[in-house]
Structure formats: structure tokens, C-alpha cells
C-alpha positions as a Markdown table, in Angstrom:
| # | Residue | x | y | z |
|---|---|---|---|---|
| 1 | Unk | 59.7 | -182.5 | 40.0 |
| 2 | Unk | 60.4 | -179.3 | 38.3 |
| 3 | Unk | 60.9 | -180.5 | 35.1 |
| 4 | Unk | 62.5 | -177.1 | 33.2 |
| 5 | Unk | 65.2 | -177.3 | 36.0 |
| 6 | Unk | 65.5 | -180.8 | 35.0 |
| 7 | Unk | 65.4 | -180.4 | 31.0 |
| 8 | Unk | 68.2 | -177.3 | 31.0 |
| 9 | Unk | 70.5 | -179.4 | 33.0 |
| 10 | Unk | 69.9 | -182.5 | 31.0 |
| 11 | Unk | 71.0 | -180.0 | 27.9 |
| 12 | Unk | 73.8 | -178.5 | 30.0 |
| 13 | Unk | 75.0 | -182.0 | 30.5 |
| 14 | Unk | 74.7 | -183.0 | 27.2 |
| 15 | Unk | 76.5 | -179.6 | 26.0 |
| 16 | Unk | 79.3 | -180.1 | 29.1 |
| 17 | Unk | 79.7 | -183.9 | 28.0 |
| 18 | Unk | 80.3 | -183.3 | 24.1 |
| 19 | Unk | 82.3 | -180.2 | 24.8 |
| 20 | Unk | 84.6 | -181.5 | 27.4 |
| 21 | Unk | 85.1 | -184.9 | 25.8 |
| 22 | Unk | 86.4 | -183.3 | 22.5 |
| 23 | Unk | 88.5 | -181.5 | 24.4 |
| 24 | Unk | 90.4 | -184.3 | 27.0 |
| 25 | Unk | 88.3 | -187.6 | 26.9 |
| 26 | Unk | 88.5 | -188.3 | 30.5 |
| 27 | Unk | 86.4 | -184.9 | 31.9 |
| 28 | Unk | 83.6 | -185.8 | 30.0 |
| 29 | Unk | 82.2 | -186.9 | 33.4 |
| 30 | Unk | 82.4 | -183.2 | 34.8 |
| 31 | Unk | 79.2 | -182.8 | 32.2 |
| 32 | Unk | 77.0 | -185.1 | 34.3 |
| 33 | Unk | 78.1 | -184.5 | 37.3 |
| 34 | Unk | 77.3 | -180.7 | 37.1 |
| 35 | Unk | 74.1 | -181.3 | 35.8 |
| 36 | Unk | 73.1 | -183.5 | 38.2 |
| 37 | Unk | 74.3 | -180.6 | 40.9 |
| 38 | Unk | 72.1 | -178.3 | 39.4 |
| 39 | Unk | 69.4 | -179.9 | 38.9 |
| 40 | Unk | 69.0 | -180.5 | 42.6 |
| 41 | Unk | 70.7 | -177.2 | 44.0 |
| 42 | Unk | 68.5 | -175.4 | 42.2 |
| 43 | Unk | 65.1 | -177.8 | 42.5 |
| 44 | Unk | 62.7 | -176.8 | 45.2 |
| 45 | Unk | 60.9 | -178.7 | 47.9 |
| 46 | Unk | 58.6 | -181.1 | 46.7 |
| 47 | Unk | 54.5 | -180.0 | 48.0 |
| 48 | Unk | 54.2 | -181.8 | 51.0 |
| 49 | Unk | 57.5 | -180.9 | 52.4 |
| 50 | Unk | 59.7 | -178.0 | 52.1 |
| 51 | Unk | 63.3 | -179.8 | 52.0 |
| 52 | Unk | 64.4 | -181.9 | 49.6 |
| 53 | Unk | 67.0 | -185.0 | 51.5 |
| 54 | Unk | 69.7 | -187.2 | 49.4 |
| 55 | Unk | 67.1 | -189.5 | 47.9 |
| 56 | Unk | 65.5 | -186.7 | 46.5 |
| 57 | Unk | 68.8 | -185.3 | 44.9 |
| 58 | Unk | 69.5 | -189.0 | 43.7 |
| 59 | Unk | 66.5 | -188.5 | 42.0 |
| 60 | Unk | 66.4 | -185.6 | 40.0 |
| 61 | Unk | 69.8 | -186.1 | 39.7 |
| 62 | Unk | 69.4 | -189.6 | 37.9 |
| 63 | Unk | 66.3 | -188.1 | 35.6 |
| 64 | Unk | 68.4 | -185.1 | 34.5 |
| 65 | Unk | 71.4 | -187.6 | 33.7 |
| 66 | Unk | 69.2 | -190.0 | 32.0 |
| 67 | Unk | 67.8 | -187.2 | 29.9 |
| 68 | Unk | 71.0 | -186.0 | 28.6 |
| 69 | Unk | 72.7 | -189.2 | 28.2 |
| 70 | Unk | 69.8 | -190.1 | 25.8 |
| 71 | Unk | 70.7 | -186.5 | 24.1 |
| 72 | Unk | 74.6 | -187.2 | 24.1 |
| 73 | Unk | 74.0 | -191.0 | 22.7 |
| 74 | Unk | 71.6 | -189.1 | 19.9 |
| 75 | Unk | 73.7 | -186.4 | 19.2 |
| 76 | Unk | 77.3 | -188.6 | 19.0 |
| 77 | Unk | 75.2 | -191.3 | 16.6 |
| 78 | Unk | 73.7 | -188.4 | 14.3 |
| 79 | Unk | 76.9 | -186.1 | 14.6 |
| 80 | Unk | 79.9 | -188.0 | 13.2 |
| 81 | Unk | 78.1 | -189.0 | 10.0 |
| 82 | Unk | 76.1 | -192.6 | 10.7 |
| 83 | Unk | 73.2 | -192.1 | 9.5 |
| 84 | Unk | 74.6 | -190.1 | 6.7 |
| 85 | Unk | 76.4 | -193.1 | 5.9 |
| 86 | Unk | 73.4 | -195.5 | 6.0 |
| 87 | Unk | 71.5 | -193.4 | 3.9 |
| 88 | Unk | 73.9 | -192.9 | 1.1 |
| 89 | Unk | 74.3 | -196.9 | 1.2 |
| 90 | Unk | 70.6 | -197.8 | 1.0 |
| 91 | Unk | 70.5 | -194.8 | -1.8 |
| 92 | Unk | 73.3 | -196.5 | -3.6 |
| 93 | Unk | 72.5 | -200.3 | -2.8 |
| 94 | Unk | 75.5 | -200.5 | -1.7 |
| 95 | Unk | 76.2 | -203.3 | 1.2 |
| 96 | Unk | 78.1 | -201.4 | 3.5 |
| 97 | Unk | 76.4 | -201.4 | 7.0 |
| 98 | Unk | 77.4 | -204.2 | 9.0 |
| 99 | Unk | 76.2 | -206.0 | 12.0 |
| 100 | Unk | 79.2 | -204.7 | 13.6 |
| 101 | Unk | 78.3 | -201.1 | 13.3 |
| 102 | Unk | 75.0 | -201.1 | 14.5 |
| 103 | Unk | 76.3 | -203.3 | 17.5 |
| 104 | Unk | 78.9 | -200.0 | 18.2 |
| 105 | Unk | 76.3 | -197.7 | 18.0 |
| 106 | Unk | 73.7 | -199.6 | 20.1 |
| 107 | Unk | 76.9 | -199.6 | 22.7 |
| 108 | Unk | 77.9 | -196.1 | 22.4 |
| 109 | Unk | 74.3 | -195.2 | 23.1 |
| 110 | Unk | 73.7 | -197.3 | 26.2 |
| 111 | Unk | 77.2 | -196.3 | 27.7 |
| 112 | Unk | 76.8 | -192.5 | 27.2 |
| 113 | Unk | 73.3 | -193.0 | 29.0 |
| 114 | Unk | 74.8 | -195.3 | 31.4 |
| 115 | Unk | 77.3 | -193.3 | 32.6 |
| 116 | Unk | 75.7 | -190.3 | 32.7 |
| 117 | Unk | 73.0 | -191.7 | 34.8 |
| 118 | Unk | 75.5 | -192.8 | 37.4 |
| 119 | Unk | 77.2 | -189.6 | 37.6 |
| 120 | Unk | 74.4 | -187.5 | 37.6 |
| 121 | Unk | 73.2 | -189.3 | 40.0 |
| 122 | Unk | 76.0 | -188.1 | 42.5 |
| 123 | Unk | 75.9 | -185.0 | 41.4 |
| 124 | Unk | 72.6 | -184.7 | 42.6 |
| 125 | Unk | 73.2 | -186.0 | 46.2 |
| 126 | Unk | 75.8 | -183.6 | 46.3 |
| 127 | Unk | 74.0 | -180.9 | 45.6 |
| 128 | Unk | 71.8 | -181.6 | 47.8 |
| 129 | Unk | 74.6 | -181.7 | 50.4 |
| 130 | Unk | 75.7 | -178.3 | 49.5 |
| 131 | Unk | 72.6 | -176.7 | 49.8 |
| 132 | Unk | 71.3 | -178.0 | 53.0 |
């Protein structure tokens, strides 16, 4: 795999995803999609063989969506002010983290990886498509 490919559409995901959902919720699954795209339009042949096929694409589709779903989850848990929060609780003693907003948090992760897993995924077999 050729893992620079992989990392800048991982952050071109991650920067598509956060960008497009601030803007109208419901395209923030154009960000992995088109990472997933160009991480397999733009990924060579593997040694042994000179063309990459749809399981391929799937592949280093899925790795690059994985990627920046882990950076999107990180980024949407740091960014809006959570750990901010905790911090100045435990600073303060005050009792204000609940079992409830960890339980959001642990969700919001998982679903932005999820997600962009899945649709980074096809992305990549479509690319795939389009370039062979």
C-alpha cells in the first residue's frame, strides 16, 4: 500500500467531513467518499501485479476511511470543548461529567469511524472503476 496516498486522503476526508458537515449535515458523506476515490485512483499497482481490481480499491479505500474517521471522531471530541470541560471539572472538583457524556462521545467516535469506513470503502471501488 502506498501509505502517503493513503494518509493525505485520510486528512482530505477528515478536512471534507468536518467542512461539509458544518455546512449542510447531510454531505458530510461526500468527505469519505472522495477520499476513498483518491486513495485508489491515485494508488499504483501492488509489486506482483501491475493493476489494481475492486477488492483492492475496497481496500485502500476502507484503510484511508478508517484513518480519517479516527481523525474526525478525534478532532469533533477535542474541538467543541470536551475535554476542556473535563479538565476544568477535575480542576475544580466539580461533579459534572456524567456517565451520559462519555457514553455520547464513545458513540460519536465509533459512528464517525463507522461511517466513514463504509463510504470510503465505495469510494475506493469506484475509483478503481474509473480508472480501469
Amino acid at each position: 500500500m502506498d501509505w502517503k496516498i493513503i494518509g493525505l486522503s485520510s486528512l482530505i476526508n477528515a478536512t471534507l467531513t468536518i467542512f461539509l458537515s458544518l455546512i449542510f449535515f447531510p454531505l458530510f458523506i461526500l468527505g469519505p467518499f472522495i477520499g476513498g476515490f483518491l486513495s485508489s485512483y491515485i494508488s499504483k499497482g501492488y509489486e506482483y501485479y501491475a493493476k489494481m481490481d475492486r477488492i483492492d480499491g475496497a481496500v485502500v479505500g476502507a484503510v484511508s476511511g478508517i484513518i480519517g474517521g479516527i481523525i474526525i471522531g478525534l478532532l469533533s471530541i477535542l474541538g467543541f470543548g470536551d475535554i476542556s470541560a473535563i479538565i476544568g471539572s477535575i480542576s475544580t472538583k466539580i461533579e459534572l461529567i456524567t456517565v451520559s457524556t462519555i457514553i455520547q462521545e464513545y458513540f460519536l467516535f465509533q459512528f464517525s469511524v463507522a461511517t466513514s469506513f463504509v463510504f470510503g470503502l465505495v469510494g475506493g471501488v469506484i475509483g478503481v472503476i474509473v480508472k480501469y
